[in-house]
RODO-2510 file (C-alpha; in nm, 4 decimals, decimal comma):
residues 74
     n   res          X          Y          Z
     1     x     0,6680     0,2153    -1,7785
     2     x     0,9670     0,3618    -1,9393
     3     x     1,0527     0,7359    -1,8813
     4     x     1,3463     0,8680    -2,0726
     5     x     1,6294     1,0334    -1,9050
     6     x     1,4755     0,8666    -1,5244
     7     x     1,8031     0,7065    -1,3926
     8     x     1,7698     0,3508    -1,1302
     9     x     1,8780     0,6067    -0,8558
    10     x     1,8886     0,9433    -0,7183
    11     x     2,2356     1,0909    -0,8369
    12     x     2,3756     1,2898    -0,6092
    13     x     2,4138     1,5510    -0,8399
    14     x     2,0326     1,5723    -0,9028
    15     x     2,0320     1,9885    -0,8766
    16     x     2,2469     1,9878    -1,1472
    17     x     2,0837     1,7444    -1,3772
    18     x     1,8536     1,8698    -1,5729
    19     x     1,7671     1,5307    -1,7442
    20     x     1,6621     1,3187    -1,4498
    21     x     1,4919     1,6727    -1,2653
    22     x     1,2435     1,6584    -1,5820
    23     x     1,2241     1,3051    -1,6053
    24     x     1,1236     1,3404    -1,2004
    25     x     0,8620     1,6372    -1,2559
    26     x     0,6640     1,4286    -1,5562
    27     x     0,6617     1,1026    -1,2968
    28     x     0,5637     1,3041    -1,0499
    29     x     0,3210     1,5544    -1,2377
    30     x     0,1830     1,3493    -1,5520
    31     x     0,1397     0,9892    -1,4247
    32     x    -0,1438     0,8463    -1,1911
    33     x    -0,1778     0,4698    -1,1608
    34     x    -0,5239     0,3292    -1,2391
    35     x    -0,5288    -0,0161    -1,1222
    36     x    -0,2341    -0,2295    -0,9504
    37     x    -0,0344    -0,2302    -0,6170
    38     x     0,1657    -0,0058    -0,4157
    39     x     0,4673    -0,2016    -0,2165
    40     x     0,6001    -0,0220     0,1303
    41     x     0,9118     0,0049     0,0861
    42     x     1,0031    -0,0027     0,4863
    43     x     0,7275    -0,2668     0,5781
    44     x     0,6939    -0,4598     0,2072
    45     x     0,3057    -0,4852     0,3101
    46     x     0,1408    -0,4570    -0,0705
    47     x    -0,1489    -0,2136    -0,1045
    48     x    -0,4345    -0,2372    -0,3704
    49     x    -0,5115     0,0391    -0,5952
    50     x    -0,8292     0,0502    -0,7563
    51     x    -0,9967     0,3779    -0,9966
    52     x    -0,6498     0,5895    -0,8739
    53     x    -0,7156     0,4970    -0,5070
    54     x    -0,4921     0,3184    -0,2786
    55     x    -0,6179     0,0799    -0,0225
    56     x    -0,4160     0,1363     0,3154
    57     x    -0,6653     0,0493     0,5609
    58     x    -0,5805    -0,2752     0,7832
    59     x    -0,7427    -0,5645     0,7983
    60     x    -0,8854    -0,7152     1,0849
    61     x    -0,5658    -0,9259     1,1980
    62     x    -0,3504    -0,6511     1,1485
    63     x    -0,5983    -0,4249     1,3553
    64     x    -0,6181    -0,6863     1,6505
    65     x    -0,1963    -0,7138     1,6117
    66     x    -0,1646    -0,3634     1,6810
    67     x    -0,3991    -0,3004     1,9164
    68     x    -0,1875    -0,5841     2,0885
    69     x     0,1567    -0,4311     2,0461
    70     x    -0,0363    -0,0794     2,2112
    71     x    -0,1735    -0,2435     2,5025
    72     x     0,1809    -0,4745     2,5578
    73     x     0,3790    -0,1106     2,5598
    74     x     0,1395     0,0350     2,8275
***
């Protein structure tokens, strides 16, 4: 998708740009995603979306891998 006036990154100037605040407020305010996936930036795991919902529950390896990191730090 292709908003105008939505620069690759936050300027540092962003209070005073009143191009890339707008283009910000109609990504922010006018666009929901339907179907597709949501990427973690910090953790890169990939999380469905499906009818506007994101998945983010773990599954059941995950769940036994932290359950294992909890009882390893006790």
């Amino acid at each position: 998708m292709d908003i105008a006036g939505l620069p690759d990154q936050l300027p540092e100037n962003i209070q005073e740009n009143t191009v890339a605040l707008q283009a910000l407020h109609r990504l922010l305010v006018n666009v929901s995603i339907k179907e597709g996936d949501l990427e973690c930036s910090n953790c890169k795991r990939v999380y469905s979306i499906k009818n506007g919902i994101p998945n983010m529950t773990l599954n059941e390896s995950e769940l036994e891998q932290k359950k294992k990191l909890r009882k390893d730090i006790q």
